[in-house]
C-alpha positions in Angstrom: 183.8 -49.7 195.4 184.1 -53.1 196.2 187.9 -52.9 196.3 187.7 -50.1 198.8 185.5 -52.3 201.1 187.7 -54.6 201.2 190.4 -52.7 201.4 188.9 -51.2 204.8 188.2 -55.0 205.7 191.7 -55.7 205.8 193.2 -52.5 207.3 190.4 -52.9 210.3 191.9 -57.1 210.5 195.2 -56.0 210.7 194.5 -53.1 213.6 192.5 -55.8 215.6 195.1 -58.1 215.2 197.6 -55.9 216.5 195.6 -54.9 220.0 194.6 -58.8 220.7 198.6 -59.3 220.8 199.3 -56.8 223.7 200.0 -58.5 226.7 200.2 -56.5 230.2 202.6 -57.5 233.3 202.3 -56.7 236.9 206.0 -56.8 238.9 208.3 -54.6 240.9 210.9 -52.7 238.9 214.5 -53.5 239.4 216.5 -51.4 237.2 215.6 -48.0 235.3 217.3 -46.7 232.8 215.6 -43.2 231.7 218.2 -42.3 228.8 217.0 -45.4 226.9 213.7 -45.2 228.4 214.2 -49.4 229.6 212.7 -50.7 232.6 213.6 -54.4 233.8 211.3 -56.0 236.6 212.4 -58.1 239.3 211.5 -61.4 237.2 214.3 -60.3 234.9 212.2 -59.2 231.8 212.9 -55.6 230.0 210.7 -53.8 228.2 211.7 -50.9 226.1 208.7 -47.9 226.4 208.0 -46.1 223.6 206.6 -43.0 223.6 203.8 -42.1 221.7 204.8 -40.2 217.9 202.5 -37.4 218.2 203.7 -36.0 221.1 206.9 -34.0 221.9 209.2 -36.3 224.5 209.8 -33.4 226.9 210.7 -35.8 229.9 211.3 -39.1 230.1 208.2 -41.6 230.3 210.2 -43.7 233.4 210.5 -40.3 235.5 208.3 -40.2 238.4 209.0 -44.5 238.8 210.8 -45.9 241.1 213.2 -48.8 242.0 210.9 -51.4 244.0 207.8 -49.8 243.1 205.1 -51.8 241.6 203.8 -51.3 237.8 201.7 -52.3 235.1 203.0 -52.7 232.0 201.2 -52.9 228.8 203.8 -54.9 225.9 203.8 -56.7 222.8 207.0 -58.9 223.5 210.1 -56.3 224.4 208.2 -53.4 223.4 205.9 -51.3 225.9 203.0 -48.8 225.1 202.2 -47.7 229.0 203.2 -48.2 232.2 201.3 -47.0 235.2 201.8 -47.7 239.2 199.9 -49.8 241.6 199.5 -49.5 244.8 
């Protein structure tokens, strides 16, 4: 029992850690590329979006977005969760 407790202690540590290290980015995009699902802001920084595992990738997460539009983006270093447009 007491294994199991902490057991749970540490899987909940490790989760928590893993949220308080996203990071999100505001900036206008300056290149897409759909195929490899990479978008690279005017600063210069690329971010690689991955899509989420349980669902089918039907279309690509970058279509609908825009050269020169302005996003959000949700990362943990080169890797993105979500990406969403601001007016």
């Amino acid at each position: 029992m007491k294994k199991t407790i902490l057991a749970a202690g540490a899987i909940a540590l490790f989760a928590s850690v893993g949220f308080a290290n996203a990071a999100e980015v505001t900036g206008r995009i300056k290149a897409l590329d759909e195929a490899d699902h990479l978008v690279t802001l005017s600063n210069g920084h690329q971010y690689n979006l991955v899509s989420d595992p349980g669902e089918p990738n039907l279309t690509s997460i970058l279509d609908g977005f825009h050269v020169g539009e302005r996003v959000q983006i949700i990362h943990n270093g080169s890797s993105a969760t979500g990406i969403s447009a601001l007016n």
